[in-house]
C-alpha positions as CSV (number, residue, x, y, z in Angstrom):
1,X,0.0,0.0,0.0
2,X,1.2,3.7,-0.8
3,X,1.5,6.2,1.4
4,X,-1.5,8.0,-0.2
5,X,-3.5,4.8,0.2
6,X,-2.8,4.4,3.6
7,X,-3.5,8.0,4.5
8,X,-6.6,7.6,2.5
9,X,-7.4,4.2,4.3
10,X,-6.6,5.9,7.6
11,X,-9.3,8.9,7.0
12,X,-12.1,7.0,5.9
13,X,-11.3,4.5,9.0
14,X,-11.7,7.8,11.4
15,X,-14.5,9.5,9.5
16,X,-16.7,5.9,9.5
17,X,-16.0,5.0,13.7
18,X,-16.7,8.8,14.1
19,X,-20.1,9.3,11.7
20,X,-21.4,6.2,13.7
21,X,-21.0,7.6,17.3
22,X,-22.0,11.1,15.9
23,X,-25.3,9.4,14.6
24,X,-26.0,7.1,17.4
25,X,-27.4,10.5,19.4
26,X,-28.2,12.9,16.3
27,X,-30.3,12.0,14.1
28,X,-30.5,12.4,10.0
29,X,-27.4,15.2,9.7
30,X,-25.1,12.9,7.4
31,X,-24.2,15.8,5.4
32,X,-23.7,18.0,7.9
33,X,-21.3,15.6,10.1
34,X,-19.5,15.4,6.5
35,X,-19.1,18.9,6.3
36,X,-18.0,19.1,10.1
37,X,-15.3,16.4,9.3
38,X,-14.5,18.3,6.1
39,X,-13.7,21.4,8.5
40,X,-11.6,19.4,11.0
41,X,-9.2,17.6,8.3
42,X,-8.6,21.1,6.5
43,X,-8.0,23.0,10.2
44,X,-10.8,25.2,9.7
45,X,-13.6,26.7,12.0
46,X,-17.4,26.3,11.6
47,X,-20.1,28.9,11.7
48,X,-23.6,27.3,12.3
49,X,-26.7,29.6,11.4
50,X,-29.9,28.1,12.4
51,X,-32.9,28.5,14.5
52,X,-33.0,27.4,18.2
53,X,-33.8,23.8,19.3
54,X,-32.3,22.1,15.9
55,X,-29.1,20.4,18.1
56,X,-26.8,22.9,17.1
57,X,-24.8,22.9,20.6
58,X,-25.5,18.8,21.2
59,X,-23.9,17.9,18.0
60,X,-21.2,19.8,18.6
61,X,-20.4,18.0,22.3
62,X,-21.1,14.7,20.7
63,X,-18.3,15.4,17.6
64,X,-15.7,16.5,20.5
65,X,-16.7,13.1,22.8
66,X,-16.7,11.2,19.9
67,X,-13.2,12.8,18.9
68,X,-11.8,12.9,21.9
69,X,-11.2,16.4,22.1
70,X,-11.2,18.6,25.1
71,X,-14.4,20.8,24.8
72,X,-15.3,24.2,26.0
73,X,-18.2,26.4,25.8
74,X,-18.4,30.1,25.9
75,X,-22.3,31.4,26.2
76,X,-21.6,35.2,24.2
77,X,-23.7,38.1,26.3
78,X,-23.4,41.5,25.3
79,X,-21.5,41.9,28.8
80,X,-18.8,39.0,28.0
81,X,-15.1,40.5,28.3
82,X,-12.6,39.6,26.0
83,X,-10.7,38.3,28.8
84,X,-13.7,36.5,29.8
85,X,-12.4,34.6,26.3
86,X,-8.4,34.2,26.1
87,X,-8.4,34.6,30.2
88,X,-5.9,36.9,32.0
89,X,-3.1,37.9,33.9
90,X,-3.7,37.2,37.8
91,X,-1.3,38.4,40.7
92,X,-0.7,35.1,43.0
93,X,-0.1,36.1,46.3
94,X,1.4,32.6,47.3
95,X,4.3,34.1,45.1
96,X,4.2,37.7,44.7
97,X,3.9,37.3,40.7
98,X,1.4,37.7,37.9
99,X,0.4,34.3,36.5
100,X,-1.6,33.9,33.2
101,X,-5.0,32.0,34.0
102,X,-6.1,31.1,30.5
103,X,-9.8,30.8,29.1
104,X,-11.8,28.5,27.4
105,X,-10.6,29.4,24.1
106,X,-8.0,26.6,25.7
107,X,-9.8,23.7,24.5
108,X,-9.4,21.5,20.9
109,X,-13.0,22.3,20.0
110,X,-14.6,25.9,21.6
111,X,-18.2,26.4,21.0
112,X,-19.3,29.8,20.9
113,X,-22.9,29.6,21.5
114,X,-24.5,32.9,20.1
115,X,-22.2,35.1,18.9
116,X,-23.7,37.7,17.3
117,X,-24.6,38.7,20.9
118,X,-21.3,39.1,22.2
119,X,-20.2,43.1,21.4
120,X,-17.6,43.9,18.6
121,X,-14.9,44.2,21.1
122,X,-15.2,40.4,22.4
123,X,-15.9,39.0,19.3
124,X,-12.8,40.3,17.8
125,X,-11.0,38.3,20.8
126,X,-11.5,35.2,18.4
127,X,-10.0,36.7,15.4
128,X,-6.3,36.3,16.4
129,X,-6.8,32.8,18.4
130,X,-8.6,31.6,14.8
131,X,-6.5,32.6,12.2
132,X,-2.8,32.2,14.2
133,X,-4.0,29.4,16.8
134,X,-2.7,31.9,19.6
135,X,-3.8,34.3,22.0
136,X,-1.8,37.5,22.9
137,X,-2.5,38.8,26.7
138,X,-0.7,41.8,28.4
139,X,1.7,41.8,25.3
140,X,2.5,38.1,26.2
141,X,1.7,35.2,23.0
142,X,0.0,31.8,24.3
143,X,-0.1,28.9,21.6
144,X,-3.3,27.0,21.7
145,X,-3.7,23.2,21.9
146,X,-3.8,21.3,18.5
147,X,-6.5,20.2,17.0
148,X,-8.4,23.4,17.4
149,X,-11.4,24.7,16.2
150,X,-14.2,26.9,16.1
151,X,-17.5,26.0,15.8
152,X,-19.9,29.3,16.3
153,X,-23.6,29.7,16.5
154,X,-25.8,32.5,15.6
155,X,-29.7,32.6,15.5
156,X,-31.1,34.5,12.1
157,X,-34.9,35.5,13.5
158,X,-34.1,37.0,17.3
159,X,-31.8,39.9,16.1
160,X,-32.8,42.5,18.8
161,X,-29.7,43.5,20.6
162,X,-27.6,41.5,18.4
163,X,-24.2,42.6,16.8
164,X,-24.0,41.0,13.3
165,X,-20.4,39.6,12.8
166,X,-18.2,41.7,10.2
167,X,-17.0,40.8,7.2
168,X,-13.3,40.3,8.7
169,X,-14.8,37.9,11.0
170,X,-16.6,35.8,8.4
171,X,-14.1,35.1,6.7
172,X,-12.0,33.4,9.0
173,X,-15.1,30.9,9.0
174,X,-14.1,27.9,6.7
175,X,-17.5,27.1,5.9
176,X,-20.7,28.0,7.4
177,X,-24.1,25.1,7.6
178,X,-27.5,25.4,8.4
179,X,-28.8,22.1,10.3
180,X,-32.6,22.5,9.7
181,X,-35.8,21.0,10.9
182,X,-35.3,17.3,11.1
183,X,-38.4,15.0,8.8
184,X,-41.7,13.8,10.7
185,X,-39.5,10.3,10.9
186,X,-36.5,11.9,11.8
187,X,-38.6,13.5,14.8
188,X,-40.3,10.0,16.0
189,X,-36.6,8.7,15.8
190,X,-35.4,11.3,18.3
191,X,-37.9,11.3,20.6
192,X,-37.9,7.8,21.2
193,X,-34.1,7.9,21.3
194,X,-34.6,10.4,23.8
195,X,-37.7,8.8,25.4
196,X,-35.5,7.0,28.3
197,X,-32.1,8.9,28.9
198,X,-29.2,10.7,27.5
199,X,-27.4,8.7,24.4
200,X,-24.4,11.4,24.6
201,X,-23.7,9.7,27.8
202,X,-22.6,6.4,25.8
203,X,-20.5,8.1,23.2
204,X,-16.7,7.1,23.6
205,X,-13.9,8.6,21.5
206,X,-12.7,6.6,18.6
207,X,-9.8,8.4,17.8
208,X,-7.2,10.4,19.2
209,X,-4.9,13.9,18.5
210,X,-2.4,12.1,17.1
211,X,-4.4,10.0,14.6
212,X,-6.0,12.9,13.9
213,X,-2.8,14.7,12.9
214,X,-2.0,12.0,10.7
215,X,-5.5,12.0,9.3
216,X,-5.2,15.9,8.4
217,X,-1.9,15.5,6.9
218,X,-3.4,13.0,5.1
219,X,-5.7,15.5,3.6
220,X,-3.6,18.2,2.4
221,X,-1.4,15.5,0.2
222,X,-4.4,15.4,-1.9
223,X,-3.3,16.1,-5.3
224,X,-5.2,19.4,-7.0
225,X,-4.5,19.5,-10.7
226,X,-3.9,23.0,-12.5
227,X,-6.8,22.8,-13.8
228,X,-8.7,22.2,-10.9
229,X,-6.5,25.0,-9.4
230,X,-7.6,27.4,-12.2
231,X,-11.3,26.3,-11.6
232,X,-11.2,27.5,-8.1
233,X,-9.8,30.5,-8.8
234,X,-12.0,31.4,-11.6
235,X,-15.2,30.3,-9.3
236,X,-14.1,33.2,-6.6
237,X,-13.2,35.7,-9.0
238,X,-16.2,35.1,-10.6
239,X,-18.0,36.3,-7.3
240,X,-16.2,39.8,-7.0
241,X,-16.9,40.8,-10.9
242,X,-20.8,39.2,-10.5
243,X,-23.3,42.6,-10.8
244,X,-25.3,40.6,-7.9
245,X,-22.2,41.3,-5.5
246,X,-21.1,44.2,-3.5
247,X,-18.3,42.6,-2.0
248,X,-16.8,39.2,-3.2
249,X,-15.5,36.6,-1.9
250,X,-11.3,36.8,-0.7
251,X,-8.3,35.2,-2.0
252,X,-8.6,33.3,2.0
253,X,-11.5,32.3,0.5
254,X,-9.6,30.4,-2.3
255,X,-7.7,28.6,-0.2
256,X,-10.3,27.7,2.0
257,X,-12.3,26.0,-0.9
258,X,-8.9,24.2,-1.9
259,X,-8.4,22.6,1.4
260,X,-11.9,21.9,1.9
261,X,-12.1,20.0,-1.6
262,X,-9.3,18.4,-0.7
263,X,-10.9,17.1,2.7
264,X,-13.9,16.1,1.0
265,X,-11.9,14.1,-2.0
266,X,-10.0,11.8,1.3
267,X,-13.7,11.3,3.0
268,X,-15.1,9.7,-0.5
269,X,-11.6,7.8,-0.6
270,X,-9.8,9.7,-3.3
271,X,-6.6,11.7,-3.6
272,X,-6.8,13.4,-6.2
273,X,-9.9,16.2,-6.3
274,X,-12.5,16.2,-8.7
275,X,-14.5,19.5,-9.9
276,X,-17.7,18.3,-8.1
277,X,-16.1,18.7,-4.8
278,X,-15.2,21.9,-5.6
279,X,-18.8,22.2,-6.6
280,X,-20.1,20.7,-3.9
281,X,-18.0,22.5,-0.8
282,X,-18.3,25.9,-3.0
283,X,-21.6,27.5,-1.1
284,X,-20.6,26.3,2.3
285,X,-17.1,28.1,1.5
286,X,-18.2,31.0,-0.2
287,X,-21.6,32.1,0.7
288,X,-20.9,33.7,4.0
289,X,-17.9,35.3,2.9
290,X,-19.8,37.2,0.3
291,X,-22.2,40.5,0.2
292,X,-25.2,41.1,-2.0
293,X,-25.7,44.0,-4.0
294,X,-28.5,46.1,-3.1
295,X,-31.0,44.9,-5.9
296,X,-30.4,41.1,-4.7
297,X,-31.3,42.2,-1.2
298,X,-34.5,43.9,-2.2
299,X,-35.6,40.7,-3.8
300,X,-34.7,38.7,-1.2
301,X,-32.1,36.3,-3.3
302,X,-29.5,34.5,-0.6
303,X,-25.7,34.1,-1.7
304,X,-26.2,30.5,-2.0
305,X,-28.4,30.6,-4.8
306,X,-26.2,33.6,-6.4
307,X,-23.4,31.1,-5.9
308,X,-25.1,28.1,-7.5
309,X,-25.6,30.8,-10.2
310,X,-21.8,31.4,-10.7
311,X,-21.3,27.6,-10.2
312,X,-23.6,27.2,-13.6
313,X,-21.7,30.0,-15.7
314,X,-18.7,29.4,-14.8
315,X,-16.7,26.4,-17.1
316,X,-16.2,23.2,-15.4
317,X,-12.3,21.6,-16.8
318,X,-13.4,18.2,-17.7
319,X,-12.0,15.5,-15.4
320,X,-9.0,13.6,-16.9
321,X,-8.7,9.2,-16.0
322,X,-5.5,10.2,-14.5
323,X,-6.4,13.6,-12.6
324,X,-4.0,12.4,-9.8
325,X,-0.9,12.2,-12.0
């Protein structure tokens, strides 16, 4: 076996033990547990815009138990401090010194539950700790653990004393999912999953840091082709010339759809990626990064559809039998 078969092997190995633990307590969210997985192999953070009640913060614990991962919440309030986040410089009287007490950002997976009600000033606490994995408090740098990520919430209908995130901060979101309203089966199946105690409680890891490591590196040895390369580029370029948007999508951007192509190609057990995973990871990386002209406001068009749009115009390079060289 090659080294890019084994690496291949060794993602779909973790992806398959993982899925099933994730799905023994939520139910029906395949794709979204893909796209979850698709964040963690390409080291990116996740911003999760739904409506309350749909499992938003549960399948988020159950992906860190089921992961291993050290978990932390933050609950964002308009009167949350930034140190409140990244945590602070304390004097210890014991030894007459300032020690650094550090914050839940510490953790391999952080939720931040709400955060479009935590005030600019706190939410801008995240940007350093996601882009650079570290914190800097009273002039002093802190590396954070590894894995980490990011997984936000927001709710889209209760927007009274909200702050909506700025464009700076969106785009340091890998991709952002919507979990909706499960089916009237998929609702009997929870409730009687539910009916007689806590299935979280059985959820053991199946991985660990290390594997996971391996499993990442894994990832970004999948091969991209020029033309696959050129595709990408043309795809986001294609959103800041479109007449339907005021502000396109950012060369981050790019790389974020590149990486998470490639962690979608090692999850369906290629390495090599194809132009339908770029097609198919492009709203979930694009979308929120993007902002609609005026007249696409008024008529109430959402990027996703402008970005299928752009998808449909924009030429697809025809997939070679030996793409991976």
């Amino acid at each position: 076996m090659t080294e890019a078969s084994a690496g291949t092997a060794l993602v779909a190995q973790v992806a398959a033990r993982t899925t099933e633990q994730v799905s023994s307590v939520i139910v029906g969210k395949e794709e979204q547990v893909n796209l979850l997985l698709v964040a963690l192999l390409s080291e990116g953070h996740v911003l999760i815009d739904d409506v309350p009640g749909v499992a938003k913060t549960l399948l988020a614990k159950t992906l860190a138990a089921a992961l291993g991962l050290r978990f932390a919440r933050v609950q964002c309030t308009p009167d949350l401090l930034p140190a409140d986040v990244t945590g602070s410089e304390v004097f210890n009287l014991k030894t007459g010194e300032f020690e650094f007490r550090p914050g839940p950002i510490f953790a391999n997976m952080v939720l931040v539950d709400e955060i479009n009600r935590a005030t600019p000033r706190t939410q801008s606490s995240f940007l350093e700790a996601m882009e650079e994995r570290q914190v800097t408090v009273e002039g002093q740098s802190h590396e954070l653990p590894r894995p980490f990520a990011v997984l936000a919430t927001q709710n889209p209908v209760e927007l009274k004393g909200t702050f909506p995130l700025p464009e700076a901060q969106l785009d340091r979101f890998l991709i952002r999912l919507r979990l909706g309203y499960p089916s009237a089966a998929e609702e009997e199946r929870m409730l009687e999953r539910f009916r007689s105690g806590d299935p979280l409680a059985a959820v053991v890891p199946v991985t660990s840091a290390e594997e996971l490591a391996r499993a990442r590196d894994a990832a970004r040895a999948v091969f991209v082709s020029p033309d696959v390369e050129r595709y990408i580029v043309a795809i986001v370029r294609a959103t800041r010339e479109s007449a339907a948007v005021a502000l396109g999508a950012s060369p981050r951007a790019a790389l974020s759809l590149m990486h998470a192509a490639q962690a979608a190609a090692v999850l369906a057990g290629r390495d090599y990626v194809t132009p339908d995973d770029v097609q198919r990871l492009a709203p979930a990386a694009l979308a929120h990064r993007m902002m609609l002209a005026r007249q696409e406001l008024l008529e109430r068009r959402d990027p996703e559809t402008v970005v299928a749009a752009l998808l449909a115009e924009v030429p697809a390079p025809v997939e070679g039998p030996t793409a991976a060289g």
